[in-house]
C-alpha positions as CSV (number, residue, x, y, z in Angstrom):
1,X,-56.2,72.3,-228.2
2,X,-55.7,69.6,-225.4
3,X,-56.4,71.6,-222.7
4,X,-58.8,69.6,-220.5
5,X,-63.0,70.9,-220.1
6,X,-65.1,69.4,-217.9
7,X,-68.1,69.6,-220.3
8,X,-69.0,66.1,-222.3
9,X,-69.7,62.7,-221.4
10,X,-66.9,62.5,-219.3
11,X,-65.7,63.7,-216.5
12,X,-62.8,65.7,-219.0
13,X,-62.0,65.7,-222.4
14,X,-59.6,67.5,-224.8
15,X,-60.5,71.6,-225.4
16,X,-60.8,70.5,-229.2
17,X,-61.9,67.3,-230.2
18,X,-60.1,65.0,-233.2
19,X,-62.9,66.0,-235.3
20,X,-62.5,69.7,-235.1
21,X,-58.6,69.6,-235.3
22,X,-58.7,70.7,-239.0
23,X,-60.3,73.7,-238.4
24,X,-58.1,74.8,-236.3
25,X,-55.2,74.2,-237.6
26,X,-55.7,75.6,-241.3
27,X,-55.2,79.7,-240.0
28,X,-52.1,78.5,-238.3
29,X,-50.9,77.0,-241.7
30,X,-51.8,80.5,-243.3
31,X,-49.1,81.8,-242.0
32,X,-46.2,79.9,-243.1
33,X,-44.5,78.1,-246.3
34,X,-43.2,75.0,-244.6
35,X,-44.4,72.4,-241.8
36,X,-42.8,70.9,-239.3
37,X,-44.9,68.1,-237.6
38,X,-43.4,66.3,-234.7
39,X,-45.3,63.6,-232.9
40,X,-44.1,62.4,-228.7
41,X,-42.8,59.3,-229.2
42,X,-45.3,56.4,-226.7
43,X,-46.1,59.7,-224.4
44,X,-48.3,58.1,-221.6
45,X,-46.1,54.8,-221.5
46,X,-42.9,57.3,-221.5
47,X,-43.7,60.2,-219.2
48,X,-41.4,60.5,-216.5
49,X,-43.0,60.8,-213.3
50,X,-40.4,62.7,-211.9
51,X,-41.2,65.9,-214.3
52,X,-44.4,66.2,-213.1
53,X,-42.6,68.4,-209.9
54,X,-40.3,70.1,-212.9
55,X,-43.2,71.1,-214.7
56,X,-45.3,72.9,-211.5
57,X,-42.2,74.3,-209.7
58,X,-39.4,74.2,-212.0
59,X,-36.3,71.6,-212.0
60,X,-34.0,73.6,-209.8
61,X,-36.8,74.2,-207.2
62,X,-37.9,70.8,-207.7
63,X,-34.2,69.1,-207.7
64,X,-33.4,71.1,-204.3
65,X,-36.9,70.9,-202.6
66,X,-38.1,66.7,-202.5
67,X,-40.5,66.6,-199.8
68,X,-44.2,66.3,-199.9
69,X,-44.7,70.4,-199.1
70,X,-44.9,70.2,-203.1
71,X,-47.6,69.3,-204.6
72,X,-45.7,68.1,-207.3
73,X,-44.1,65.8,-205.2
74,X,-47.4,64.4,-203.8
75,X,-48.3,64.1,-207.4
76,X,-45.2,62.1,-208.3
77,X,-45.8,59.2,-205.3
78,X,-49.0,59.2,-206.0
79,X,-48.8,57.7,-209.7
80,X,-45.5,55.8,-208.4
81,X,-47.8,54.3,-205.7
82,X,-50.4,53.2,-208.6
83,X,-47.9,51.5,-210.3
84,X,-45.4,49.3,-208.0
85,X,-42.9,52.6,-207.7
86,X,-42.3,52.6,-211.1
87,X,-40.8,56.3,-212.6
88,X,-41.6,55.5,-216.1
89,X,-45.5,55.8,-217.9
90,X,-48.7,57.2,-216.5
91,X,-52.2,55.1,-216.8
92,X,-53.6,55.4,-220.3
93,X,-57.5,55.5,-219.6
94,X,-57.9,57.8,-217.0
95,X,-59.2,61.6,-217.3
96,X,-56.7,62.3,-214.4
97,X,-53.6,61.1,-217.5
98,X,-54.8,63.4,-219.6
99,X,-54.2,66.1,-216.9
100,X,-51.1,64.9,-215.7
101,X,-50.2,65.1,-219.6
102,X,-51.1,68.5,-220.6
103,X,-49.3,69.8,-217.2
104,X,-46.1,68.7,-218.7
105,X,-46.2,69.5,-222.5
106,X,-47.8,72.7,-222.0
107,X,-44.6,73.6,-220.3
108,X,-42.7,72.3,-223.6
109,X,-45.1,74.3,-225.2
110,X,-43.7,77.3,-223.0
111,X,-40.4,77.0,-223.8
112,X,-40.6,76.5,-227.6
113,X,-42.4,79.3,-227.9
114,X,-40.4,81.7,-226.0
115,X,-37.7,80.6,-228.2
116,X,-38.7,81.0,-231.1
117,X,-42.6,82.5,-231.4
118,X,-43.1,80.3,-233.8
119,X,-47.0,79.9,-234.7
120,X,-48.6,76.3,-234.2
121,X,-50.8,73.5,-232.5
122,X,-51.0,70.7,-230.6
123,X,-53.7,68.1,-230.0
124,X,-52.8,66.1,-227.0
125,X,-49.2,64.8,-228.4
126,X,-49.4,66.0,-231.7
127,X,-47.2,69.3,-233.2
128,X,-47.7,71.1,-236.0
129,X,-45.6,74.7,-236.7
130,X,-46.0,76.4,-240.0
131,X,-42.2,78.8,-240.3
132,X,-41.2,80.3,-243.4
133,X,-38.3,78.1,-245.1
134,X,-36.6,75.1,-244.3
135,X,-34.0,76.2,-242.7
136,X,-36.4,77.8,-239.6
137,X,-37.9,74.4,-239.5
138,X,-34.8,72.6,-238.7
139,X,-34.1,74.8,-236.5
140,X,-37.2,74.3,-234.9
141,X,-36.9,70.6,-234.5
142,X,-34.0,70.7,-232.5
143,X,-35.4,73.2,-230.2
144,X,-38.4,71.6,-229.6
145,X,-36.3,68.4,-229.7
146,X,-34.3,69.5,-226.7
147,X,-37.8,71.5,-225.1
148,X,-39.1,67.7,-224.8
149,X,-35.6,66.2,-223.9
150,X,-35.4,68.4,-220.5
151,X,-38.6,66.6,-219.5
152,X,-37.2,63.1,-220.3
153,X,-39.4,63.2,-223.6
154,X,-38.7,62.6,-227.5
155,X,-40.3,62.9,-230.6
156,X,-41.4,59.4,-233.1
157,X,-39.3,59.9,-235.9
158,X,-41.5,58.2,-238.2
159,X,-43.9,61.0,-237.4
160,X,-41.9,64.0,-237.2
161,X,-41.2,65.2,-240.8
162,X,-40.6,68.8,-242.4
163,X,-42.8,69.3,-245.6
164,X,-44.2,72.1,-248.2
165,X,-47.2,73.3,-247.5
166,X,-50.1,73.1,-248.4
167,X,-51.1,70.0,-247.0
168,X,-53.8,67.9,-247.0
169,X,-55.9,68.9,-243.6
170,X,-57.6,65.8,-243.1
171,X,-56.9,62.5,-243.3
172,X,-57.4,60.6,-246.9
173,X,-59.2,57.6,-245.8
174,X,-61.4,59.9,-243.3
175,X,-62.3,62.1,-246.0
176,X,-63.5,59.4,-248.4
177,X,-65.6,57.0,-245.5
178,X,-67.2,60.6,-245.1
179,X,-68.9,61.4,-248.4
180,X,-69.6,57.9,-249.8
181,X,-73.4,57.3,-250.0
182,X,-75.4,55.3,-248.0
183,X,-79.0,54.9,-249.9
184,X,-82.1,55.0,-248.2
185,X,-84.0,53.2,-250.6
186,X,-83.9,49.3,-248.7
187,X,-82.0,47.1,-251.7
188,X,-79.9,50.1,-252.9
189,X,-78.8,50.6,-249.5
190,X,-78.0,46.7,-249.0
191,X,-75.6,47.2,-252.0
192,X,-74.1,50.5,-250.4
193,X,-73.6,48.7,-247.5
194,X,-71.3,46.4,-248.6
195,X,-69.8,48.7,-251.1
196,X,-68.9,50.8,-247.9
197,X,-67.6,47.5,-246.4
198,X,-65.0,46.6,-248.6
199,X,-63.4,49.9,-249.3
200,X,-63.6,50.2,-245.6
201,X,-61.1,47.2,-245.2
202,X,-59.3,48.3,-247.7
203,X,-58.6,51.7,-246.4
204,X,-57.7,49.8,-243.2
205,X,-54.9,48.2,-244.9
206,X,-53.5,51.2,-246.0
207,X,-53.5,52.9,-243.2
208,X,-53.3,50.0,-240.3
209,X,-52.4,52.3,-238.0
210,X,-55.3,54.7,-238.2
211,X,-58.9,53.5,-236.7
212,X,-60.7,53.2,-240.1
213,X,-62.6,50.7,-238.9
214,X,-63.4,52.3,-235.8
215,X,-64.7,55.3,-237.6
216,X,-66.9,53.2,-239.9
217,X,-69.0,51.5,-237.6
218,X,-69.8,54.9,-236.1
219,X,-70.9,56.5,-239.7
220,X,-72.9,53.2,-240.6
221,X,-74.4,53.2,-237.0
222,X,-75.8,56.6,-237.5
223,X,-77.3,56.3,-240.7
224,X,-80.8,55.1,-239.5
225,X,-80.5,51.5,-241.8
226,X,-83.8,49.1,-242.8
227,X,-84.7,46.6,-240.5
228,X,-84.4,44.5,-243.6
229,X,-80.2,45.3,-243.7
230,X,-79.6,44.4,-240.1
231,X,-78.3,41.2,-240.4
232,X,-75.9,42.0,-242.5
233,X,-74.7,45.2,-240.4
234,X,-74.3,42.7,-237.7
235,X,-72.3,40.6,-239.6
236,X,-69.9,43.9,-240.5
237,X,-70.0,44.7,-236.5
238,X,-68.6,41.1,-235.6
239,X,-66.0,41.5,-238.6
240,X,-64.9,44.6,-237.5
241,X,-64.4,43.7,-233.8
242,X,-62.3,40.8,-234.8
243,X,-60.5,42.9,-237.2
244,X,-59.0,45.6,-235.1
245,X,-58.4,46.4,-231.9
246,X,-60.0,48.5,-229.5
247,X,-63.4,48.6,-231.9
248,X,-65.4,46.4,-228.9
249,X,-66.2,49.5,-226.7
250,X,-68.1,51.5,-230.1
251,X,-69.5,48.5,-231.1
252,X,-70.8,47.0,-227.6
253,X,-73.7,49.5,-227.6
254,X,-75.2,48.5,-231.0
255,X,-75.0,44.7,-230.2
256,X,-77.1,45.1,-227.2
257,X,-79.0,47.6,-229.3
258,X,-79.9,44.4,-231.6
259,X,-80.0,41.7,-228.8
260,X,-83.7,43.4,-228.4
261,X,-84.5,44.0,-231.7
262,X,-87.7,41.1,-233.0
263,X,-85.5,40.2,-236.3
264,X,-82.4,39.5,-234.4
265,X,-83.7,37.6,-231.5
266,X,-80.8,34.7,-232.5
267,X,-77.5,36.3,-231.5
268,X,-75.4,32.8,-231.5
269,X,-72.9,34.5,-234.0
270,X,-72.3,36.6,-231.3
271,X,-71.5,34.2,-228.9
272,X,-69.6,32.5,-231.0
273,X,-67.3,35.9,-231.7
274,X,-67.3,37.3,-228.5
275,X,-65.3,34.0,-227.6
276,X,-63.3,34.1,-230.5
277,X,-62.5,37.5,-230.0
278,X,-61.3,36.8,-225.9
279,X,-59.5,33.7,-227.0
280,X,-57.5,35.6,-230.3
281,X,-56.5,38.7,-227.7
282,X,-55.2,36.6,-224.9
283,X,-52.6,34.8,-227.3
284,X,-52.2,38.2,-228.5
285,X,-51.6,39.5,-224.9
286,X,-54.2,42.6,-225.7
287,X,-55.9,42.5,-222.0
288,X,-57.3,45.6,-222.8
289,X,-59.8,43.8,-225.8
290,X,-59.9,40.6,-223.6
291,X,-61.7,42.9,-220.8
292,X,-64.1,44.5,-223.4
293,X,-64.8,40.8,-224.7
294,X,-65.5,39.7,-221.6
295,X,-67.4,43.2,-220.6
296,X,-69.2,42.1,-223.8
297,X,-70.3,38.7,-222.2
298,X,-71.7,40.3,-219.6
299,X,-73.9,42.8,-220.9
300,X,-75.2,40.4,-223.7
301,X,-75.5,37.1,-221.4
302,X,-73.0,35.0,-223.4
303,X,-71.9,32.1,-222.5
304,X,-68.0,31.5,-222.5
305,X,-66.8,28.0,-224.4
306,X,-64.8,25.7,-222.1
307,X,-61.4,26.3,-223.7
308,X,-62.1,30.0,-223.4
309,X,-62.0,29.7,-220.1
310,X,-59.2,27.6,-219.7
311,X,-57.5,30.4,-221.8
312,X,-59.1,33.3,-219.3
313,X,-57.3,31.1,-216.2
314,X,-53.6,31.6,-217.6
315,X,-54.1,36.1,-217.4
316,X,-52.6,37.8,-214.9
317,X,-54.8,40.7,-215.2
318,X,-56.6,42.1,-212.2
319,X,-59.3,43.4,-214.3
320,X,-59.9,40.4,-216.5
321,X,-59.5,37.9,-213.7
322,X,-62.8,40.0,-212.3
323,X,-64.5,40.0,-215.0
324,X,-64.2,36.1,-215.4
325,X,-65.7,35.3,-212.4
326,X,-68.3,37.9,-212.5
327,X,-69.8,36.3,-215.5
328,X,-69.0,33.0,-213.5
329,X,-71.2,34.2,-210.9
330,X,-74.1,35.6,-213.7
331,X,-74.1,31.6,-214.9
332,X,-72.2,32.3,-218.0
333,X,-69.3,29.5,-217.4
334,X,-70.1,26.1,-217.6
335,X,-66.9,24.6,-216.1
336,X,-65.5,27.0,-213.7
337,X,-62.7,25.1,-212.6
338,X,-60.2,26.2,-214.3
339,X,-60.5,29.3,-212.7
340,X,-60.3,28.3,-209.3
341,X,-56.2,28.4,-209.6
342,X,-57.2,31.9,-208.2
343,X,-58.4,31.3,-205.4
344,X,-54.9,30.1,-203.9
345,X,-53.2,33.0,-205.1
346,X,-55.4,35.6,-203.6
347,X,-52.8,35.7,-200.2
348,X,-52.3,38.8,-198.0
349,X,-49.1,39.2,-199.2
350,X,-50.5,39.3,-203.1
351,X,-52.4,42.6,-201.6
352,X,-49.3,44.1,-201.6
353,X,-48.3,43.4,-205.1
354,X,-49.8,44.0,-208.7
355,X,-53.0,42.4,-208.4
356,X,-54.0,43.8,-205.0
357,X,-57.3,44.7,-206.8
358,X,-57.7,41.1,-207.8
359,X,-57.8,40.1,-204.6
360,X,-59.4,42.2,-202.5
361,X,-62.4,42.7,-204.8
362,X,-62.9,39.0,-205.5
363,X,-62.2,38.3,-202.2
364,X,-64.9,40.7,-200.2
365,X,-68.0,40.0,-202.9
366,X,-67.3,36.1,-201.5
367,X,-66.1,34.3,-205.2
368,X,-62.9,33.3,-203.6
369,X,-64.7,30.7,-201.3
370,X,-64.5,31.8,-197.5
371,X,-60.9,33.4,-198.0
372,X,-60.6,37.1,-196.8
373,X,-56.9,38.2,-197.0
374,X,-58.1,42.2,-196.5
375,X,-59.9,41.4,-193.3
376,X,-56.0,41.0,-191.4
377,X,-54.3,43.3,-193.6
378,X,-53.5,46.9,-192.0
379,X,-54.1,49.0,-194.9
380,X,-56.9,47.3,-196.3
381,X,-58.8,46.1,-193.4
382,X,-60.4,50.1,-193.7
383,X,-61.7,49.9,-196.6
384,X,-63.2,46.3,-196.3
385,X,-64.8,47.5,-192.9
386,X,-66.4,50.5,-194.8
387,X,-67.6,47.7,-198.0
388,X,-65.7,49.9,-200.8
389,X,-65.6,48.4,-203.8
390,X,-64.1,48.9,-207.2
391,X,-65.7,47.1,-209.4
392,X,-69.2,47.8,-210.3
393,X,-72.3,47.9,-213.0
394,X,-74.2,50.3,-214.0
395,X,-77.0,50.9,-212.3
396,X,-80.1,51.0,-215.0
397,X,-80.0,49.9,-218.5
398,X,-79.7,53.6,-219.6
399,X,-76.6,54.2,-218.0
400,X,-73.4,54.6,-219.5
401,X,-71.0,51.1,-219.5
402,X,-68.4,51.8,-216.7
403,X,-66.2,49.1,-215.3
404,X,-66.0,51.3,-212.5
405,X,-62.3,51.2,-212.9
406,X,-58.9,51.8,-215.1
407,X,-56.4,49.5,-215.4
408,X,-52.9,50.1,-217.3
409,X,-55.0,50.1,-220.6
């Protein structure tokens, strides 16, 4: 169901989206009494880079034959060579993963079905056979269980379990955020609002690995609210961005939806949030929300406190360093000097290491002062004498937010 398609918003995406999952899966259940679903335990931050030549040729060819004339091979150093050599995970972000992904489970697909031709699914790492008894399903397991072993794979027990069918096809909490009513009558939906609020957190709780939150500032974006109801949606926005992680790149395009709306021309609360929400995810190590928070900045020209900025200067994140000192450079930090601690660790030698991006791309748009490490360097002097860059903006309001790169997140 995984299989990438190059039609949607980007460049791929999964054959079946999470949305349509259930409906594919309920004629596979049809045909069985019991269900085995097995989960791949941390796939992207587990696959072996390594397989990726066992999957295209096969391990015996790929075991005898380890030089670049295979293109899994070239594969292989290629991701080693984004990642300081390192055999173990792939990039989580980029639609080239999600290629790199299916390449190898479709071949544990393969096998496990030439075994044992049993029917089933998978939606990017997630399994689901329907057999006839118990016995087939354990039997099952271990097969698929050793299928995902001979790629340097494993299943997450907590999510591989053998149950009686039927079962519930969708999610609970998903379900229920689903049907319940939002008026359109302007005080009855207030009320609805908040009533959709609170069970919202509370389905969170229940489920605080799920993205319930996520999900319900998507169904309360779309449902056309009164201008009179705003203030409090924007309230339920910040809340939810501070609440859970990863909710900053759904919830980025309705702030700046609101920055130019006439009854919310005061966005200090979001100022104020946005630099909670950078300070909370850097003791919390989450550069992937610090980026977004700081993405957020940007977009919405807000300014970032003092001590979030002395925060910002302990990362050692390529991406967020960038993003610092582009809203330095947009006049959004007061007292940059805590960030110039950069400046003297943006060396030729650091080129060669993890935050080569760092400093070449702060280094060629000129925020590093005069210094130009790439300019000397052998590999990168190319690319600084053809003015490549990584990091850029969009390049009219319209268009879609894109960093213009993908970190490890």
């Amino acid at each position: 169901m995984s299989k990438p398609r190059t039609v949607g918003a980007r460049a791929l995406e999964p054959a079946v989206s999470f949305h349509d999952v259930p409906r594919e899966r309920a004629p596979i259940r049809a045909r069985g009494s019991t269900l085995l679903r097995m989960d791949v335990a941390q796939y992207y931050p587990s696959v072996y880079t390594h397989a990726i030549p066992w999957a295209l040729h096969g391990k015996a060819t790929a075991k005898r034959q380890r030089d670049s004339s295979l293109l899994g091979n070239r594969l292989d150093t290629a991701l080693r060579a984004t990642q300081d050599g390192q055999t173990i995970g792939i990039p989580i972000g980029p639609d080239t993963s999600l290629i790199i992904a299916e390449l190898i489970l479709s071949r544990v697909d393969r096998a496990v079905h030439d075994k044992f031709k049993a029917p089933g699914t998978r939606h990017m790492d997630d399994y689901e056979f329907a057999v006839i008894d118990l016995p087939t399903a354990e039997r099952l397991r271990a097969g698929a269980q050793d299928a995902l072993a001979d790629f340097e794979l494993g299943p997450n027990t907590e999510k591989t379990n053998i149950v009686q069918l039927p079962q519930l096809l969708e999610r609970p909490w998903l379900t229920e955020l689903r049907h319940l009513p939002i008026s359109n009558d302007v005080d009855a939906q207030y009320y609805d609002i908040v009533r959709f609020h609170d069970r919202s957190v509370e389905l969170s709780r229940q489920y605080p690995t799920e993205n319930v939150l996520k999900y319900a500032l998507g169904r309360l974006d779309r449902m056309g609210l009164h201008v009179e109801n705003l203030r409090l949606f924007l309230a339920l926005v910040l809340q939810f961005v501070a609440a859970e992680y990863g909710v900053t790149p759904n919830a980025l395009p309705i702030l700046e939806r609101m920055r130019s709306h006439k009854e919310l021309t005061d966005l200090t609360a979001v100022e104020e949030s946005i630099n909670v929400l950078v300070s909370s995810r850097i003791q919390s190590r989450l550069n992937n929300d610090v980026a977004w928070g700081l993405w957020a900045a940007i977009r919405l020209k807000c300014a970032l406190a003092d001590e979030t900025v002395r925060a910002l200067s302990t990362v050692d994140d390529s991406i967020v360093r960038l993003l610092a000192l582009d809203a330095r450079e947009k006049g959004l930090v007061h007292d940059s000097r805590p960030l110039t601690v950069w400046n003297e660790q943006a060396t030729k030698a650091s080129l060669s290491e993890k935050n080569w991006l760092f400093t070449y791309e702060a280094s060629e748009r000129g925020w590093l002062g005069k210094n130009r490490p790439a300019r000397s360097h052998e590999a990168f002097s190319h690319l600084a004498e053809h003015d490549v860059r990584f990091y850029g903006e969009p390049q009219t309001a319209d268009d879609e937010i894109v960093v213009g790169f993908e970190s490890t997140y």
